[in-house]
N, C-alpha and C positions, 0 to 999 in steps of 0.2 A: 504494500500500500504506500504511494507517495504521500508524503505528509509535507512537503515544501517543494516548491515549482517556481525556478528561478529564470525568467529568459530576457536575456539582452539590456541586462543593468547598465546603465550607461551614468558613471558620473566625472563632471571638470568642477576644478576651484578656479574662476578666475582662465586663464588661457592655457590652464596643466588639466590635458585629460585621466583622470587617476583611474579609473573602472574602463574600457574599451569593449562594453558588451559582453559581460557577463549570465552566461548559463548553465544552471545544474539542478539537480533534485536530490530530495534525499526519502530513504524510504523510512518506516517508523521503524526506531529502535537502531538504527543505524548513527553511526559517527562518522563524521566528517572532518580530515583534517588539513586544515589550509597551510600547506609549507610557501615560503622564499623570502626571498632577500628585502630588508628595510626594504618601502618604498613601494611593494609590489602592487600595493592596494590591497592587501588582506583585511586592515583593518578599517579603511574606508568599508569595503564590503559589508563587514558587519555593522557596523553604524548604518547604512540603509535598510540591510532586514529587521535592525532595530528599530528604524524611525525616528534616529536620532540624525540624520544626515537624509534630504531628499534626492533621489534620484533623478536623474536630467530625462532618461528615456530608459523604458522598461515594464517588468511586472512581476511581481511577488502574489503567489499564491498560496496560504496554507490548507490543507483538508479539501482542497477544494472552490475555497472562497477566494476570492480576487481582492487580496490585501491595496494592492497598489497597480494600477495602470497610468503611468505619462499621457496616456492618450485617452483618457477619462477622470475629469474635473471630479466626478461623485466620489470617487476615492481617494481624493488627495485632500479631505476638509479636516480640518484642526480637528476640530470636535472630535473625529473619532480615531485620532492618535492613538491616546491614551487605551482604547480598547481595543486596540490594534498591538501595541505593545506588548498585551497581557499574553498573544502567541509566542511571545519570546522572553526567556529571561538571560539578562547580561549578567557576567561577571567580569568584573574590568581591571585591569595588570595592579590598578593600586590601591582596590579593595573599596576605596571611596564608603568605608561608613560611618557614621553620623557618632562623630566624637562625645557630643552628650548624651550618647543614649546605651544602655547595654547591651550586650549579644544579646540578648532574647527580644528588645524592643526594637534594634532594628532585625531581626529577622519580623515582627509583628507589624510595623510600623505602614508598609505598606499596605496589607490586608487589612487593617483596622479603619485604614483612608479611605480603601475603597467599600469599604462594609456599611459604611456612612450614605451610601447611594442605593443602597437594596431597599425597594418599598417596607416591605416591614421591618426595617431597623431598629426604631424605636418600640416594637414590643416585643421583640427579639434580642435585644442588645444584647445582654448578658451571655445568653447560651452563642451566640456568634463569637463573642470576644473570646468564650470559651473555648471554643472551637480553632476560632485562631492560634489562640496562643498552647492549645494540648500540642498543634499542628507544628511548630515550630518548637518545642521543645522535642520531639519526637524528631524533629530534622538534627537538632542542631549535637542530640544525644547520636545520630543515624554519624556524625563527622566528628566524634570521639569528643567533644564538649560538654558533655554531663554536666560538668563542674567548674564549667569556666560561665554560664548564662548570666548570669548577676555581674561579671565583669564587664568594663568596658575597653572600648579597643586600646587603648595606651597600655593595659595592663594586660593585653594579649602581645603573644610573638605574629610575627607576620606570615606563618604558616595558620596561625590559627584565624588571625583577621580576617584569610582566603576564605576558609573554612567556613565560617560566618557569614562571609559575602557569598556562599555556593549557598550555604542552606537558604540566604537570603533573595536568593535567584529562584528556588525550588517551590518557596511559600507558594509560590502565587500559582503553582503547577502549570507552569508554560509545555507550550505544544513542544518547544528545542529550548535546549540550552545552550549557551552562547559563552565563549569564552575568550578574549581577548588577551592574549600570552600571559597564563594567570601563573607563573612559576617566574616572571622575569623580575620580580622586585625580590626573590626570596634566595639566600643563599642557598646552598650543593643538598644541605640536609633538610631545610624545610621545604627544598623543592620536592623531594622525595615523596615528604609526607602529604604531600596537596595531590600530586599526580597519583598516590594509592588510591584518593579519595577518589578519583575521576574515572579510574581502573574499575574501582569498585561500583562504581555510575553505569559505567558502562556496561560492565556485566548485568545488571540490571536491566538490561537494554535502555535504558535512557537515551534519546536521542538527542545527538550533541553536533555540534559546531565547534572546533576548537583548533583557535589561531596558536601557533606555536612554531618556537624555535628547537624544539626537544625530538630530534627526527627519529630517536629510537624507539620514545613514546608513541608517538606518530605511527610508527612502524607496528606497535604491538599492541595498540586500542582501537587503533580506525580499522573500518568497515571501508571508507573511500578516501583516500588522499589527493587534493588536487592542488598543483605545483603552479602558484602565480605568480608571472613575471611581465613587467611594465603593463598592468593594468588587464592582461588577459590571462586565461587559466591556459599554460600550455598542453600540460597534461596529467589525466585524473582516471581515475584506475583504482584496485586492490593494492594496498599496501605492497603486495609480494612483486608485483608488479609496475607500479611507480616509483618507490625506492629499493626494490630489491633488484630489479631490472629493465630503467627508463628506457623509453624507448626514443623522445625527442632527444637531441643535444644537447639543449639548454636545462635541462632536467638536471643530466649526466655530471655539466658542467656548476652547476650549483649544488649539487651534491658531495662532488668531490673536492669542492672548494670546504666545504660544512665539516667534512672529515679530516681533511687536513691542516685543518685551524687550529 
């Protein structure tokens, strides 16, 4: 079952085309992992399936539904960003969480905002909030944090920050989860400990998106790896088969640059 349907993303900043027509899909339960070099556009990409960066030309489908068309004003309106968004959760390289508040409130913080918008809120309230937050303690216990919820992030490592920002990506139970090189702020050993966690996502079939510079991970979690260079996907394949054995040049050649660094 396709669960995302990406064709002919097209985005520029200004006179720099960074996305050159981007296409791909992924099916449910599958991981997806975007390798190459600074600059490729990997992480422009994912800021547009986020909704955080709009698309010049294209179209984003999830389950079905036509998230985003260039070429259709009815899907491009503010208003429904925000519920647009809700098919995707980001985790982003610097964890970005809300310094006054604790692991369990920001994992709660977003579902409690949007729990505010459900017609019976106010006769509901409690058993929702309740619900929220069983839901989020139940994550944040799922990423070895039992005992860290009451803490807040200064008084966490930055393996666990991660950790925090994943369960906090999960609350909202997005269709994909999104990852934006979540191991590049954390040194050799708390890298370890975040990539188990994603391991362990994965086995779960979770269906993921995940930018990264870690091509052995890549190599041994993904479902499909696809290798972008200036702006277009050159080439996207099995693991076993786009870094076990590229078949473009440019693949080969940024590969072997990777391993001999």
């Amino acid at each position: 079952m396709v669960i995302l349907d990406v064709k002919d993303i097209r985005k520029s900043f200004g006179q720099t085309e960074v996305l050159k027509g981007i296409s791909l899909s992924l099916g449910k339960g599958q991981v997806l992992s975007l390798i190459g070099s600074s600059g490729s556009g990997k992480t422009t990409l994912l800021r547009c399936l986020n909704f955080l960066e709009t698309p010049d030309a294209g179209s984003i489908a999830v389950n079905g539904e036509v998230l985003f068309d260039a070429a259709d004003p009815a899907t491009q309106r503010e208003a429904d960003i925000r519920r647009k968004r809700l098919h995707f959760g980001l985790v982003f390289q610097s964890f970005n969480l809300f310094p006054q508040y604790t692991a369990l409130q920001n994992v709660t913080l977003a579902g409690r905002l949007l729990a505010k918008q459900e017609p019976d809120f106010s006769s509901r309230k409690k058993q929702i909030y309740r619900d929220i937050d069983d839901r989020a303690r139940h994550l944040l216990e799922q990423m070895g944090l039992a005992d860290r919820m009451g803490n807040y992030p200064h008084q966490l490592s930055g393996g666990q920050q991660q950790r925090v920002a994943i369960a906090r990506a999960l609350a909202l139970q997005p269709d994909i989860l999104c990852f934006d090189e979540p191991t590049s702020a954390l040194d050799p050993e708390l890298t370890q400990e975040v990539l188990r966690v994603i391991r362990g996502l994965a086995e779960k079939q979770t269906t993921m998106i995940i930018v990264t510079h870690e091509i052995a991970f890549a190599r041994d979690v993904s479902t499909q790896v696809a290798f972008m260079d200036g702006g277009v996907v050159v080439e996207q394949g099995p693991p076993e088969q786009v870094i076990g054995a590229p078949v473009q040049e440019r693949t080969r050649r940024f590969l072997e640059s990777y391993t001999s660094s």
